[in-house]
C-alpha positions as CSV (number, residue, x, y, z in Angstrom):
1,X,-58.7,4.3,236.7
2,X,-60.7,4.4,239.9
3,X,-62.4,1.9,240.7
4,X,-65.5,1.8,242.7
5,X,-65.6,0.6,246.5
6,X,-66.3,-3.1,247.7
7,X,-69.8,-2.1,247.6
8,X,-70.3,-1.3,244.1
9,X,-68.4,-3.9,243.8
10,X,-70.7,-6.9,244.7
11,X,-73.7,-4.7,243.0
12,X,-71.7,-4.4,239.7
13,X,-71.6,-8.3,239.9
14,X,-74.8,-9.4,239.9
15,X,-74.7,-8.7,236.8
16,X,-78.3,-6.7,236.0
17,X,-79.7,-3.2,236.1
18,X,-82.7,-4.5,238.2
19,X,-80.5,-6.1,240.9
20,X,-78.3,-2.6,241.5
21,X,-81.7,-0.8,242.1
22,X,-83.1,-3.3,244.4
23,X,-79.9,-2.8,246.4
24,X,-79.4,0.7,245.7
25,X,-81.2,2.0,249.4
26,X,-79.6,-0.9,251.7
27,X,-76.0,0.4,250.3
28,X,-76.6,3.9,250.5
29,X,-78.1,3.8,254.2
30,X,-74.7,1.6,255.2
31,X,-72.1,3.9,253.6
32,X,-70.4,6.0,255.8
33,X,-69.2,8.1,253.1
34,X,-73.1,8.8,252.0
35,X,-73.7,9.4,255.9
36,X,-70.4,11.2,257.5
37,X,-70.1,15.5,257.5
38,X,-73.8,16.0,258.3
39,X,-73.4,18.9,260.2
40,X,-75.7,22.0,262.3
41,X,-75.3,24.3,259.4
42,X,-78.3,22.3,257.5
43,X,-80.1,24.2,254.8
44,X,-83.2,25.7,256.8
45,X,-85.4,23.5,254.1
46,X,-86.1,20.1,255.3
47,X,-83.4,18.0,253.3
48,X,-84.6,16.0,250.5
49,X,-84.5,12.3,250.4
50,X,-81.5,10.8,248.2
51,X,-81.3,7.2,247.2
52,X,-77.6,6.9,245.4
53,X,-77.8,4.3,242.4
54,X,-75.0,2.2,241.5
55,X,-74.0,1.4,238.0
56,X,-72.9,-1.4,236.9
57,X,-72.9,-0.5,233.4
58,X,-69.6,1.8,234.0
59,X,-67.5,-0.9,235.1
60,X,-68.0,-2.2,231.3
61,X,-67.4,1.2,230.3
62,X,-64.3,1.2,232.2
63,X,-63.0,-2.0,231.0
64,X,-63.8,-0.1,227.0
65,X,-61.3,2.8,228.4
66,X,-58.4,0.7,229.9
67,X,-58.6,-1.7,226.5
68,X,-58.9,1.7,224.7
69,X,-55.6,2.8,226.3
70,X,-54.0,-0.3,225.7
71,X,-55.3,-0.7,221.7
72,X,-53.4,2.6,221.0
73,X,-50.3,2.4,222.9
74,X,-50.3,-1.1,220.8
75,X,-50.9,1.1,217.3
76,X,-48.3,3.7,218.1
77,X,-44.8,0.6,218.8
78,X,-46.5,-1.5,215.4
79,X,-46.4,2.0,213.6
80,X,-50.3,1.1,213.1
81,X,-50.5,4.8,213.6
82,X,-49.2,5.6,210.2
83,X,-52.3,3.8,208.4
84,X,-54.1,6.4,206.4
85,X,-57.8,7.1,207.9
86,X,-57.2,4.1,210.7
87,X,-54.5,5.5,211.8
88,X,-55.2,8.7,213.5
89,X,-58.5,6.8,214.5
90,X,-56.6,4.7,216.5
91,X,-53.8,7.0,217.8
92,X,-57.1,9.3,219.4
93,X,-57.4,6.1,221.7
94,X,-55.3,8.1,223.7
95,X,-58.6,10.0,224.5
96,X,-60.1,7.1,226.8
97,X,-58.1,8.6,229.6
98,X,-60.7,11.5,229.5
99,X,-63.6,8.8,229.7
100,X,-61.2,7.6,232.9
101,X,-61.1,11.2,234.6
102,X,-64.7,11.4,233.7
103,X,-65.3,8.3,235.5
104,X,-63.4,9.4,238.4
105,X,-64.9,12.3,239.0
106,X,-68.6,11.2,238.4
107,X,-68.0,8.2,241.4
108,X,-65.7,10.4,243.9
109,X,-68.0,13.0,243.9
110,X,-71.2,11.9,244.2
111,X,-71.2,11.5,247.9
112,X,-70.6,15.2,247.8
113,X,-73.7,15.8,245.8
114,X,-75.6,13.2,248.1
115,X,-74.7,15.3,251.2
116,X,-75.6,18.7,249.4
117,X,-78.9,17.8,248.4
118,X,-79.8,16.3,252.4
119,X,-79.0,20.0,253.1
120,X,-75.9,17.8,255.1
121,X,-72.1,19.0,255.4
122,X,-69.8,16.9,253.7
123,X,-68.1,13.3,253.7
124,X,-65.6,12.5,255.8
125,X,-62.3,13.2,253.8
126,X,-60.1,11.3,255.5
127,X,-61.8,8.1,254.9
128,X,-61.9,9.2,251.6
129,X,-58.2,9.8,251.5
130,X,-57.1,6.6,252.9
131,X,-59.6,4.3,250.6
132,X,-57.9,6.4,247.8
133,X,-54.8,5.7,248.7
134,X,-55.0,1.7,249.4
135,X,-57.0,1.3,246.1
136,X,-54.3,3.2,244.5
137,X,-50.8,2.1,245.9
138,X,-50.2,-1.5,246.7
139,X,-50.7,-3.0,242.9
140,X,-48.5,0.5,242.1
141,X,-45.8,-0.2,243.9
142,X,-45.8,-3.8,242.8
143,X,-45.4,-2.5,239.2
144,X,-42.9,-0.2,239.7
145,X,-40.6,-2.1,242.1
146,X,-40.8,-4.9,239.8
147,X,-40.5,-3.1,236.3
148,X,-37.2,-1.1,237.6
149,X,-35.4,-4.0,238.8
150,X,-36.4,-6.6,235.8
151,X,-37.1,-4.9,232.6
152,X,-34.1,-3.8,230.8
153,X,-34.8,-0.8,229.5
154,X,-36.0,0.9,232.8
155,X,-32.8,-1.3,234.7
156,X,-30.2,1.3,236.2
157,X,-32.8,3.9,237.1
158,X,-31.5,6.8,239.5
159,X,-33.0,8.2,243.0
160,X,-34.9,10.6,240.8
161,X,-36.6,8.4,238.9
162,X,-37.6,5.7,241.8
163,X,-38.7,8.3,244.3
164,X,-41.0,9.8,241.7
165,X,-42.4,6.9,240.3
166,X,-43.1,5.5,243.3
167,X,-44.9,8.6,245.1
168,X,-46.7,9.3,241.4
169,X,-45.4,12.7,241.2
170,X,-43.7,12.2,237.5
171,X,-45.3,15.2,235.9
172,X,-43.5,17.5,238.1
173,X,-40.0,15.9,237.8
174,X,-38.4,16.3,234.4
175,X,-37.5,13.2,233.1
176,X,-38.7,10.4,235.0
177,X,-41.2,8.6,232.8
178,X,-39.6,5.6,232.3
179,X,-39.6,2.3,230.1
180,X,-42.7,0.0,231.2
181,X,-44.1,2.8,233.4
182,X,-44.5,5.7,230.5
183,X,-48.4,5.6,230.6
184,X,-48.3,6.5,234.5
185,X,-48.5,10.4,233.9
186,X,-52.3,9.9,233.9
187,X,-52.2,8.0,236.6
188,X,-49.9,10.9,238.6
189,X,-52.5,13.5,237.2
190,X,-55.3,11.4,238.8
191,X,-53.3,11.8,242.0
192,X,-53.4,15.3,242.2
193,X,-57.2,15.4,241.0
194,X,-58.0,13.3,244.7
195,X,-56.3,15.8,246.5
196,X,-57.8,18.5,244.5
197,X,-61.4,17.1,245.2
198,X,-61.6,18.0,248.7
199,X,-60.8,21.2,248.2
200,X,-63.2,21.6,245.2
201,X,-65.9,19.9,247.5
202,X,-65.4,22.4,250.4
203,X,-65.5,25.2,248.3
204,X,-68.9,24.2,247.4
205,X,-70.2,23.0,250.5
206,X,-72.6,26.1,250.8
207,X,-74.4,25.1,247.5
208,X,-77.0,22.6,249.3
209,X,-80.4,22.0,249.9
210,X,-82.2,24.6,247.8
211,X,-79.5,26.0,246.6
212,X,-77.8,23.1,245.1
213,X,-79.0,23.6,241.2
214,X,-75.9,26.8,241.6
215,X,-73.1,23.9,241.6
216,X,-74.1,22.8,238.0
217,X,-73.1,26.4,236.4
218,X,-70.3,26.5,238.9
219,X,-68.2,23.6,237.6
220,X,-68.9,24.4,234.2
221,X,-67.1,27.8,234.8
222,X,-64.5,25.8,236.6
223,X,-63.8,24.2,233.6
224,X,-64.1,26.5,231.1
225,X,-61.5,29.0,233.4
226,X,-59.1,25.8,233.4
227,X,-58.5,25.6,229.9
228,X,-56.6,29.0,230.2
229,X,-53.7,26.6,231.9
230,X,-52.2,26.0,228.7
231,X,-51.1,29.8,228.6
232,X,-50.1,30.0,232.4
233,X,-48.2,26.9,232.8
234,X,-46.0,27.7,230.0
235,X,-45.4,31.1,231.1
236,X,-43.8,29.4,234.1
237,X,-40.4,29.0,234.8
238,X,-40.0,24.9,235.2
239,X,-37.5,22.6,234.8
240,X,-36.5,21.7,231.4
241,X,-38.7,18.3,230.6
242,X,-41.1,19.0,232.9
243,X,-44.4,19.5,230.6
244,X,-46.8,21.9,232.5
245,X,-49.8,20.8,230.3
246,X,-50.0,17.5,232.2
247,X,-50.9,18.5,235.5
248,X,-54.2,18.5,236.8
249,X,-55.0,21.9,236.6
250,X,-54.5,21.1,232.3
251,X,-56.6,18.4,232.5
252,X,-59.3,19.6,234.9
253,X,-62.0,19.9,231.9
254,X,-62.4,16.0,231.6
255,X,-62.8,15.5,235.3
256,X,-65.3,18.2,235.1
257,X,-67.7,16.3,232.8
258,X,-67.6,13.5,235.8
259,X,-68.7,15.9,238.3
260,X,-71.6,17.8,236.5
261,X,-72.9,14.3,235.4
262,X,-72.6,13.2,239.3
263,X,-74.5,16.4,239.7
264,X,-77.4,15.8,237.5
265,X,-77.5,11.9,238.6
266,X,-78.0,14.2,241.9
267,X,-81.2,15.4,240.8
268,X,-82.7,12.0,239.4
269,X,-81.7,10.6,242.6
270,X,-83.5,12.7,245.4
271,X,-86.9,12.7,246.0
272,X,-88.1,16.5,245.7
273,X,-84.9,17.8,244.3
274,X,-86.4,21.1,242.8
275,X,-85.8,20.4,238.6
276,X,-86.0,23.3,236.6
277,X,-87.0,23.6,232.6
278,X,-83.1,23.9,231.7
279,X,-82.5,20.8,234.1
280,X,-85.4,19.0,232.5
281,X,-83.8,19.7,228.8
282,X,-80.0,18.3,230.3
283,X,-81.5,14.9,231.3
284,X,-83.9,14.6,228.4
285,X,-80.7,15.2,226.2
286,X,-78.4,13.0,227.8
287,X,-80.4,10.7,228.2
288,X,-80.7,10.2,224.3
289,X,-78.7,7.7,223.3
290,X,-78.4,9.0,219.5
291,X,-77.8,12.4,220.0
292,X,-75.1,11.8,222.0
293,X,-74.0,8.8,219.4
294,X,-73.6,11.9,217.5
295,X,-72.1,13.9,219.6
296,X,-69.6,11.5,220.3
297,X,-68.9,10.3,216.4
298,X,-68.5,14.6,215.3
299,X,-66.1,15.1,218.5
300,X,-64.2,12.0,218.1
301,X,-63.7,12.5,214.3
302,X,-62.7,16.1,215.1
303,X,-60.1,15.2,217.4
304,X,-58.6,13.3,214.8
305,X,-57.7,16.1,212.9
306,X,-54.8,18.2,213.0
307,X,-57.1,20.6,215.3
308,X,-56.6,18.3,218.3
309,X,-52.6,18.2,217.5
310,X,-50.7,15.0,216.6
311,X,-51.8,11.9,217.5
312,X,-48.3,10.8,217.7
313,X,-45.4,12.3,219.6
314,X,-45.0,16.0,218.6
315,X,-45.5,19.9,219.7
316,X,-48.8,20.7,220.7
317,X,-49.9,24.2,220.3
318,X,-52.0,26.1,223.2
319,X,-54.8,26.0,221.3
320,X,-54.5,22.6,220.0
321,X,-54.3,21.5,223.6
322,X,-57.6,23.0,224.9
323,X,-59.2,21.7,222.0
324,X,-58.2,18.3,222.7
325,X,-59.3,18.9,226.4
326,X,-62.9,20.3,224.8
327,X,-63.3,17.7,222.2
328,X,-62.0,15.0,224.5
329,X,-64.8,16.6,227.4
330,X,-67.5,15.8,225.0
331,X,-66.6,12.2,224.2
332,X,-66.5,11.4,227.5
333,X,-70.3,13.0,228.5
334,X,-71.5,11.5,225.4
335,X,-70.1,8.3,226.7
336,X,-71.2,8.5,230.3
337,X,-74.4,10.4,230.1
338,X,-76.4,7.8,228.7
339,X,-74.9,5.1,231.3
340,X,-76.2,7.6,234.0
341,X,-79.5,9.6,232.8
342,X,-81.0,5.9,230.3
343,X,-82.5,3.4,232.7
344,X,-80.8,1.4,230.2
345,X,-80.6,-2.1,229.8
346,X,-76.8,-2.6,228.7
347,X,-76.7,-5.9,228.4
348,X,-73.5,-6.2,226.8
349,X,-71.0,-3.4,229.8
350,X,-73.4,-6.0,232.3
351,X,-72.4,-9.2,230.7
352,X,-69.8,-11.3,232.7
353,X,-67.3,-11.0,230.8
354,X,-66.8,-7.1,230.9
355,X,-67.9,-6.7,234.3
356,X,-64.8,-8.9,235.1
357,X,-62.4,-7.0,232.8
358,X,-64.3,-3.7,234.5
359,X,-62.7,-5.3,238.0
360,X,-59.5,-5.8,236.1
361,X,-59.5,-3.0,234.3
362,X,-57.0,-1.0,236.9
363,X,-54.5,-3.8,236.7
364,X,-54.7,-3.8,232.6
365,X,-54.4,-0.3,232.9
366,X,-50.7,-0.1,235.5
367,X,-49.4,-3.5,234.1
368,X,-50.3,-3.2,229.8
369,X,-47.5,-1.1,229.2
370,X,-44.4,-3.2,230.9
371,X,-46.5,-6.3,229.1
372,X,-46.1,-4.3,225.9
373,X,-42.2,-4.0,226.6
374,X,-41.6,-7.8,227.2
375,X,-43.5,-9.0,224.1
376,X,-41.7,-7.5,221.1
377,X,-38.4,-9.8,222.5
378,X,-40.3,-12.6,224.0
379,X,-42.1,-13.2,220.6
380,X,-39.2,-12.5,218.8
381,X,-41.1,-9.2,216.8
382,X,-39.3,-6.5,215.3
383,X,-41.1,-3.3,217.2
384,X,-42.4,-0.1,215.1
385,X,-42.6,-3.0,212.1
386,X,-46.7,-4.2,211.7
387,X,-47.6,-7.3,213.3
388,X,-50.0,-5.1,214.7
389,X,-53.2,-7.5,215.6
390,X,-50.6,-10.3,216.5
391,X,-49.0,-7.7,219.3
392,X,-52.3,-6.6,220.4
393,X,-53.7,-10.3,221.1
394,X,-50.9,-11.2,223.2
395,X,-50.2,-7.9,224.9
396,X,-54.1,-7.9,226.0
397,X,-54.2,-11.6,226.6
398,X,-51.2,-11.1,228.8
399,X,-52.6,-8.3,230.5
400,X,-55.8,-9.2,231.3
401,X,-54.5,-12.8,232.9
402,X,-51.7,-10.4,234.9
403,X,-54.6,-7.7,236.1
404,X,-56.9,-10.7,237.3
405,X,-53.9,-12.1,239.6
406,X,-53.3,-8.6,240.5
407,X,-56.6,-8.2,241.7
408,X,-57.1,-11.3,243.5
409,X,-54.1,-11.1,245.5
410,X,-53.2,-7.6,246.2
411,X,-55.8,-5.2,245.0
412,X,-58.9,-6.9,247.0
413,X,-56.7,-8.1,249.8
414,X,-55.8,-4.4,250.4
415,X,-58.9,-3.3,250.4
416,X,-60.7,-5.7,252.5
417,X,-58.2,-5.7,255.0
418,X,-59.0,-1.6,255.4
419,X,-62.6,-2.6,255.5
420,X,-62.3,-5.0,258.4
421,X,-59.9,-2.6,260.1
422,X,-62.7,0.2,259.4
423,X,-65.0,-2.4,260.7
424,X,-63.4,-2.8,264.1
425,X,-62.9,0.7,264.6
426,X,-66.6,0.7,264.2
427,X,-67.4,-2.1,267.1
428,X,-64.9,-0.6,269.2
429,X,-66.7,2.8,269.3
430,X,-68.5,3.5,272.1
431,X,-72.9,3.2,270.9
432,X,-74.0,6.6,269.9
433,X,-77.5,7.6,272.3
């Protein structure tokens, strides 16, 4: 769900591997997020040089996850879910939000890796906060505002219901997923993750220079003690509807794939980066675009087993939860890794076509659901009946024509108008000596 800055942007469309790297220096050196925090507590090592890559095979990718999203929230309201074999196949879609986390993470936190490996302090979190938050809000709120006053189902909606939705804080008040907006507990989760970023950053901040190759095993035992949350947020005493499983904390596994894979992009990245044997064997292996074919065909088909819990509504078990977040963990590295780590080419995530639905994808992702909601009586379609490639055509056809107006006139707007204001503040300052 987050999308990259205007930068990455206008690298992502040109449309080649070769053009990103040509451009990858002249970006880096100009972004004040790859230059802010650098600090007097340097690593006593002269800092290595870092060039950060852009990647303009993951905004294909992330056109693949919001689609993927889409395609099974489609299968579940056409009962499509109920085919045997297909069925849980496409129900498991509901796994592309880990790709999304595991996109978020790998973008928002390579800055941080970028200024630990200079031997640098860190990147200016504010600026990161308020780029977060106008990539984030002004399409939201569009949605919402619009989806509570003019879709039926969701009309009549209490205080409760607007306040949350609108401040994306519906995993923590019980019952306020509603109609047209049900697919936005992901998106509340993703919420808390930016806020939780920071904190991860700073407590890592000491990890730089030579000592950076410590963050790798760090994060993995992040994640691995975060899949205990399944025990401790049931043991606490919530509201009833409130599911404790959905916060970030639950979920933190799939954004930790993200970071470590920012982490060893890290190491390609800077000249002189000490590479050990084991670091050697990570890039050599994800880097292979079979193996992790395979990785992702036996955790995928895994997860669509009753070990991974329903792929429909029902109870999920404590362990069937953390193996959903440990299956759905290795999808998304075996997805990513080879994006990062393969110099590639991906002709088909850099075609045209899905770089524009990779701009998009946010808007297909906030809008698909509502979209979903008005076709059944717009078509005149019985819901929870078949019809399901008919549904999916329009719904996605719809979706993707809404997300490219979304983008074009509130999404970019928002964001260039904090880049010129960024840009003024800039003149304004007085010349540094």
């Amino acid at each position: 769900m987050t999308s990259t800055d205007s930068a990455r942007d206008s690298v992502a469309a040109s449309n080649t591997d070769s053009v990103a790297a040509s451009n990858a220096a002249a970006v880096a050196a100009s972004d004040p997020d790859a230059r802010s925090g650098a600090s007097s507590h340097s690593d006593a090592a002269a800092p290595a040089v870092t060039s950060r890559r852009f990647y303009p095979q993951l905004e294909g990718m992330r056109a693949l996850a919001a689609i993927g999203v889409l395609i099974t929230h489609v299968a579940f309201q056409t009962r499509a879910v109920e085919i045997a074999v297909l069925g849980p196949v496409l129900g498991r879609l509901d796994l592309a939000v880990a790709l999304f986390f595991g996109l978020s993470g790998f973008l928002l936190w390579r800055p941080w890796v970028a200024a630990a490996h200079r031997g640098a302090g860190h990147p200016s979190i504010p600026r990161y906060l308020k780029h977060r938050v106008v990539r984030i809000w002004p399409a939201y709120v569009v949605v919402v505002v619009l989806v509570l006053l003019l879709l039926p189902e969701a009309q009549g909606a209490d205080f409760d219901v607007w306040l949350a939705n609108l401040t994306l804080t519906q995993v923590f008040v019980p019952l306020t997923l509603t109609a047209g907006l049900t697919q936005m507990w992901s998106l509340s989760v993703e919420i808390a993750f930016y806020a939780l970023l920071p904190l991860i950053g700073l407590a890592l901040v000491r990890l730089r220079g030579r000592r950076a190759g410590a963050r790798i095993p760090v994060l993995l035992m992040l994640g691995a003690v975060s899949l205990g949350w399944a025990w401790v947020g049931t043991s606490l005493p919530v509201a009833d509807g409130v599911e404790t499983k959905n916060w970030v904390f639950g979920h933190l596994p799939w954004f930790v794939t993200g970071l470590i894979l920012a982490e060893v992009a890290g190491v390609l990245d800077t000249a002189g980066a000490p590479r050990g044997r084991w670091m050697n064997l990570v890039v050599r292996l994800s880097a292979n675009r079979w193996l992790m074919l395979a990785v992702l065909v036996a955790a995928y088909g895994l997860a669509c087993t009753r070990l991974a819990g329903p792929t429909g509504l029902g109870d999920v078990t404590n362990i069937e939860f953390v193996t959903k977040m440990v299956l759905g963990a290795l999808c998304g590295y075996a997805l990513l890794a080879p994006l990062v780590c393969n110099p590639g080419p991906f002709r088909f995530l850099t075609s045209r076509v899905m770089l524009a639905l990779g701009r998009w994808s946010y808007g297909i992702f906030i809008w698909h659901v509502a979209v979903l909601a008005v076709v059944f009586p717009l078509f005149g379609i019985v819901p929870f009946n078949g019809d399901t490639l008919l549904v999916l055509v329009i719904t996605l056809g719809l979706s993707i024509g809404i997300a490219a107006a979304s983008y074009a006139f509130i999404e970019e707007p928002a964001r260039n108008w904090l880049r010129n204001r960024e840009t003024r503040r800039r003149k304004r300052a007085p010349a540094a000596p």
